[in-house]
C-alpha positions as CSV (number, residue, x, y, z in Angstrom):
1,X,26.4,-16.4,-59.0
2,X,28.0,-17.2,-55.9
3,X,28.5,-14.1,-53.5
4,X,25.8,-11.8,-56.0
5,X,23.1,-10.3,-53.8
6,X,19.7,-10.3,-54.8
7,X,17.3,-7.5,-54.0
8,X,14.1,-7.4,-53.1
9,X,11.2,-5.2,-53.0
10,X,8.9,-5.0,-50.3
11,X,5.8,-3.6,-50.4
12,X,4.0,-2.6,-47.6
13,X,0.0,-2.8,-47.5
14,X,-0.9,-2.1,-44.5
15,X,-2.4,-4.7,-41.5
16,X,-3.1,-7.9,-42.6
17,X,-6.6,-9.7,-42.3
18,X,-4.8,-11.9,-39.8
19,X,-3.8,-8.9,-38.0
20,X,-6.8,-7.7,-38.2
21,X,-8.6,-10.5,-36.7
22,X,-6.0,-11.0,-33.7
23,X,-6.1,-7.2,-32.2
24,X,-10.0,-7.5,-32.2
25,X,-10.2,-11.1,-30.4
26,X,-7.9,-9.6,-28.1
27,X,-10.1,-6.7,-27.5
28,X,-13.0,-9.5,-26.9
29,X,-11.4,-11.6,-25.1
30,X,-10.6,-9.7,-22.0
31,X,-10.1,-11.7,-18.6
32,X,-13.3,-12.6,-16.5
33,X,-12.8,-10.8,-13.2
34,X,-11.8,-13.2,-10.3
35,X,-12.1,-10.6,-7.3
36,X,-15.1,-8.7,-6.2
37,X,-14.2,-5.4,-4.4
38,X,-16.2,-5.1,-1.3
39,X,-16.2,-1.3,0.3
40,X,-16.2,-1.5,4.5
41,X,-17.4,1.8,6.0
42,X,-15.7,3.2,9.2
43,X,-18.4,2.0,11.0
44,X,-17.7,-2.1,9.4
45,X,-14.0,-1.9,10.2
46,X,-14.9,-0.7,14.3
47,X,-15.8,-4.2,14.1
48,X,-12.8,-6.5,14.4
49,X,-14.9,-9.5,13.6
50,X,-15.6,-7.6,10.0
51,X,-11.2,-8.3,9.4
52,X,-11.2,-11.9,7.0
53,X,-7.9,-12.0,8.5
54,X,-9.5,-12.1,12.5
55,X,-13.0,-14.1,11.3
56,X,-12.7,-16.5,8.4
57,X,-9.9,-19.0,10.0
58,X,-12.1,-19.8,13.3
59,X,-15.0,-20.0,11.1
60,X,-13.2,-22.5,8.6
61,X,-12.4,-24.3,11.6
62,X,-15.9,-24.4,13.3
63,X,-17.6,-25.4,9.7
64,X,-15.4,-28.0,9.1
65,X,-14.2,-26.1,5.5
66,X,-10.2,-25.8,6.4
67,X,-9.4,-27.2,3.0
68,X,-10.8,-24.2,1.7
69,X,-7.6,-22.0,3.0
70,X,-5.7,-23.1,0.1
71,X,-8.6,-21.7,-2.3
72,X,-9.2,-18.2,-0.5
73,X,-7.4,-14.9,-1.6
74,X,-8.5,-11.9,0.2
75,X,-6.4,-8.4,-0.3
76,X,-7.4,-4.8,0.8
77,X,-6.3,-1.6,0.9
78,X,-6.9,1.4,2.4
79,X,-9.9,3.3,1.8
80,X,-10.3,7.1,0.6
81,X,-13.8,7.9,2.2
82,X,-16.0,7.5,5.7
83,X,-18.4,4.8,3.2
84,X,-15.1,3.2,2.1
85,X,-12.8,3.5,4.4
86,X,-11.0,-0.5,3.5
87,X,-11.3,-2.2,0.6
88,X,-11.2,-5.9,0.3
89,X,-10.8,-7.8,-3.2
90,X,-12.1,-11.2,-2.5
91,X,-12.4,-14.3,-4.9
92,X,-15.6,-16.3,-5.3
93,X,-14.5,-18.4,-2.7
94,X,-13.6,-16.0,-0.1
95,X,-17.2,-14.3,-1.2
96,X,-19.0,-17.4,-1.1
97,X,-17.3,-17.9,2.8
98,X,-18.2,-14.6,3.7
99,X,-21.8,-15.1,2.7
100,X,-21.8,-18.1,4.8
101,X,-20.9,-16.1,7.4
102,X,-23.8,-13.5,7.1
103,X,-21.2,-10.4,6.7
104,X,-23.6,-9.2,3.9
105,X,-20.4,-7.3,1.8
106,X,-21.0,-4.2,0.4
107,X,-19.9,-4.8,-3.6
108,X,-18.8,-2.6,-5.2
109,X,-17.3,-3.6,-8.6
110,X,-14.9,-6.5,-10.0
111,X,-11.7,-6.5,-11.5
112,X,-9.1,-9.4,-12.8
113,X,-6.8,-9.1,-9.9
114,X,-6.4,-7.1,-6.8
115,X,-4.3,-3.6,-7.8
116,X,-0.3,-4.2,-7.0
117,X,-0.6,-1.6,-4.0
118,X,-3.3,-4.0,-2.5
119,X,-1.7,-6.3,0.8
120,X,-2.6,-10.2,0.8
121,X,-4.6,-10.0,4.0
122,X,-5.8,-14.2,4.4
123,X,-5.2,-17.3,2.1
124,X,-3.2,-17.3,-0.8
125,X,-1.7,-15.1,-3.4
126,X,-3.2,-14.1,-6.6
127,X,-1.9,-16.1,-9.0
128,X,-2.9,-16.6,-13.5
């Protein structure tokens, strides 16, 4: 019977209960969100000392929490309204620094990771 090909039939049922099962933990299981996204008005951004990139370092510095750079990720991105005129996607530590530092941010929603059109404005880069 050497060289004789054998054919098969297939039969196809459908999705298997192992499919099945995957797509709807994978529907479950979405991604916690790691930034908030903080709205500054026009009126929050006149103040320079409202910019994580102008405030957070000196106040690291004066608290004595520099090791905390390596932990912060802040992005923003420009605004499309007078109540939102920047957006800033901040981590929980970059949150938990701004809190420290009384800025009282305005959140307004979460997300997994900052959108692609967002600019790293202080610490480090998103990363999974």
């Amino acid at each position: 019977m050497y060289g004789a090909k054998m054919s098969t039939l297939e039969y196809d049922s459908g999705p298997t209960s192992n499919d099945l099962l995957h797509r709807l933990v994978a529907r479950q299981t979405r991604p916690e969100p790691n930034y908030q996204v903080i709205a500054q008005s026009l009126e929050d951004v006149q103040n320079v000392e409202n910019a994580p990139a102008v405030s957070m370092m000196p106040y690291l510095l004066r608290s004595g929490q520099i090791r905390l750079l390596t932990m912060i990720s802040v992005y923003s991105l420009r605004g499309e309204s007078r109540d939102q005129v920047r957006l800033l996607y901040m981590n929980a530590v970059a949150i938990r620094v701004w809190n420290e530092m009384e800025k009282a941010p305005k959140i307004i929603g979460a997300q997994f990771r900052p959108p692609r059109t967002a600019l790293l404005t202080f610490g480090v880069p998103f990363s999974e």
